[in-house]
N, C-alpha and C positions, 0 to 999 in steps of 0.2 A: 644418379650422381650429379652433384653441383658443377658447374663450367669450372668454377674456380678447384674442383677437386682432380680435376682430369691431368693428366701427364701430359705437359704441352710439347709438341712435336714441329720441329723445323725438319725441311727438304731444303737441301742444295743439289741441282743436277740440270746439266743443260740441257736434256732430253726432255723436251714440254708434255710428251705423253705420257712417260716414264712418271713422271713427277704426280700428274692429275692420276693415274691409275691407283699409283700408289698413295697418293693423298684421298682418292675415294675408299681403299680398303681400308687405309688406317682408321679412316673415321667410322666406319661398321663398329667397330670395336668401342664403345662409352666410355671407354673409359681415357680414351683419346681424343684431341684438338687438334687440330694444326693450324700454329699461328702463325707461319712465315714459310715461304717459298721463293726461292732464286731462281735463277737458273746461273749466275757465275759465282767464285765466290768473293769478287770485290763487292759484288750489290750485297752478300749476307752480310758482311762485314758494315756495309752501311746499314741495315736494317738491325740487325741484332738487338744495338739497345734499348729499340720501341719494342721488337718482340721479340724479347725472349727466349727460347726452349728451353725444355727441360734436358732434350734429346734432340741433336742435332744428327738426321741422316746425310751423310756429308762422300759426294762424286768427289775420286779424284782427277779426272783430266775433264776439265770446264775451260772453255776461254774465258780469256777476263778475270784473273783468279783462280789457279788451280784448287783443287782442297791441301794439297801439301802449303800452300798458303794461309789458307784458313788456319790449320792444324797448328803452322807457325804463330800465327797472330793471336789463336788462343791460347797458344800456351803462358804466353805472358798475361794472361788475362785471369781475376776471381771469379769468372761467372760462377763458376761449380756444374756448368755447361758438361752433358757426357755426348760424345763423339761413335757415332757408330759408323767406321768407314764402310761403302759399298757400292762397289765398282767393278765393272767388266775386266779390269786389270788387277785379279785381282792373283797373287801369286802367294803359297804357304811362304814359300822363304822370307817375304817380306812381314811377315809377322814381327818378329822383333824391333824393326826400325819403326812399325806403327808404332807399339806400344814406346816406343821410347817419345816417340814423336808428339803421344797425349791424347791419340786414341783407344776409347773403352772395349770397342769392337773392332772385327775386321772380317767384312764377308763377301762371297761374290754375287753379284745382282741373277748369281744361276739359281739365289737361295729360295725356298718356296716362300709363299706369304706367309700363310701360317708358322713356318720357323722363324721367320725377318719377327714374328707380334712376341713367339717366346723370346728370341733375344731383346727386343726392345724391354719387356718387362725385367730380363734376368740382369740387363745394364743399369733400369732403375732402381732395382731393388736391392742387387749389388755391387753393383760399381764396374762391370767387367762382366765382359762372358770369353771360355776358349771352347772351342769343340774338341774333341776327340783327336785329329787331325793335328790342328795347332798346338797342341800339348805337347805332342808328339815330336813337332819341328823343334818349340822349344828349347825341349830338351836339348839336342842339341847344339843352338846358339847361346844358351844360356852364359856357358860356362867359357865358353871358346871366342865367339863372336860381340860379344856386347861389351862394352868397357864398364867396369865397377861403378858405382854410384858414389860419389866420395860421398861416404853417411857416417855416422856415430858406428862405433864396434857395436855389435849387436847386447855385448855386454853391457852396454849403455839403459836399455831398453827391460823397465820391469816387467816383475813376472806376469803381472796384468798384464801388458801392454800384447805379451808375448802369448799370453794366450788369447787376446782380441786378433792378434795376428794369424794366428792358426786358423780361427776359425773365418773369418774374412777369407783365409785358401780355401775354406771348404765351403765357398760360395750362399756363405750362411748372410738372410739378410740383418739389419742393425736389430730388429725384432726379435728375430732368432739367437741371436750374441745374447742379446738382456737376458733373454728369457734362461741361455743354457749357464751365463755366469752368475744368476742374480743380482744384477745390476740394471739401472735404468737408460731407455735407451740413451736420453742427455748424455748419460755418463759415456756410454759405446762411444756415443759420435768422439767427443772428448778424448776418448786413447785414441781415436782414427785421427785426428789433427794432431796429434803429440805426436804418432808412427811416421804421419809423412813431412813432421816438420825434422824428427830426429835422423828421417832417413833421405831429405832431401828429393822426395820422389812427389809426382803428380798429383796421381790418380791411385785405387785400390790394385788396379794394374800392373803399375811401378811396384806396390806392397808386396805383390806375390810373387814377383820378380827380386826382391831384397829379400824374401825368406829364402827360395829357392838357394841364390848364388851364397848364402850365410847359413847356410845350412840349418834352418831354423823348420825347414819342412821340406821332405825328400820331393822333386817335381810328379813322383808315381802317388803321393797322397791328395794331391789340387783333387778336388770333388768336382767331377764332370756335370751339368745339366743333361737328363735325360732327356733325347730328342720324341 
């Protein structure tokens, strides 16, 4: 594979061995780079836009920048940057305030390598990953804890659109979408920016979050990743 074809990977964590450990396994894998490494997150915040990621693994308690910092700063940002929070503080109930927050993932640093490589791939390919766990928590904050997104009535939203939404729950990648509506994937990406411009949400994250609470797809249908 070409450097230019690789999934470029940013680290923020103030744990300097943490950081190299994990920047030597990611890079086993070919099909991974890592172009940028912090350790707080005001220095990512300065580096960012010489290097880029595709994937930001992003600590949240750093001096000098928390990642709830980061998290903030990107949100106001185009990169199309996805957020993999993963931190020793890491608590299920905080689930929903990630995801609001504009993060893709959310794991604890207790996750093995080889699960931390399938979620990296399952955030590139679909925008999000939940465990089994976190489904679970969901469900319960969904409907109770989270404030509505002020979006378009779901009635807004063609039937196309509504069925690129479905299956974006079922952690299908933009590949998968063309392939199962007969459509190209140009076209996919295209309902994915119409869904999150009419629904005022982030990330595909936010997306499955506006079906769920719209009843557009019961939280027992989200298609889990097999571990």
């Amino acid at each position: 594979m070409k450097e230019s074809e690789k999934i470029k990977i940013g680290i923020a964590d103030d744990d300097l061995l943490f950081v190299q450990l994990l920047k030597d396994y990611i890079e086993r894998d070919k099909r991974y780079r890592t172009v940028l490494t912090c350790t707080s997150g005001a220095a990512f915040l300065e580096e960012m836009n010489r290097h880029t990621p595709d994937i930001l693994i992003l600590d949240l308690r750093m001096a000098n920048g928390s990642g709830l910092e980061v998290l903030s700063a990107l949100s106001n940002s185009s990169t199309g940057m996805k957020i993999i929070v993963l931190s020793s503080f890491y608590r299920r109930s905080f689930m929903g305030q990630m995801l609001k927050m504009g993060a893709h993932a959310f794991l604890s640093k207790e996750i093995e390598m080889s699960e931390l490589s399938d979620v990296i791939n399952a955030v590139h390919e679909n925008g999000h990953y939940f465990s089994n766990d976190q489904v679970e928590v969901m469900r319960h904050q969904l409907s109770n804890k989270l404030p509505e997104f002020h979006a378009y009535s779901k009635d807004d939203l063609t039937e196309r659109e509504i069925d690129v939404l479905k299956l974006v729950c079922q952690q299908m990648s933009t590949k998968e979408i063309a392939d199962t509506l007969f459509i190209s994937p140009k076209t996919v990406e295209t309902h994915k920016t119409n869904l999150m411009l009419k629904t005022f949400v982030k990330n595909m994250a936010g997306l499955v979050i506006y079906a769920v609470q719209n009843r557009i797809i019961d939280a027992d249908e989200i298609i889990l990743l097999d571990k």
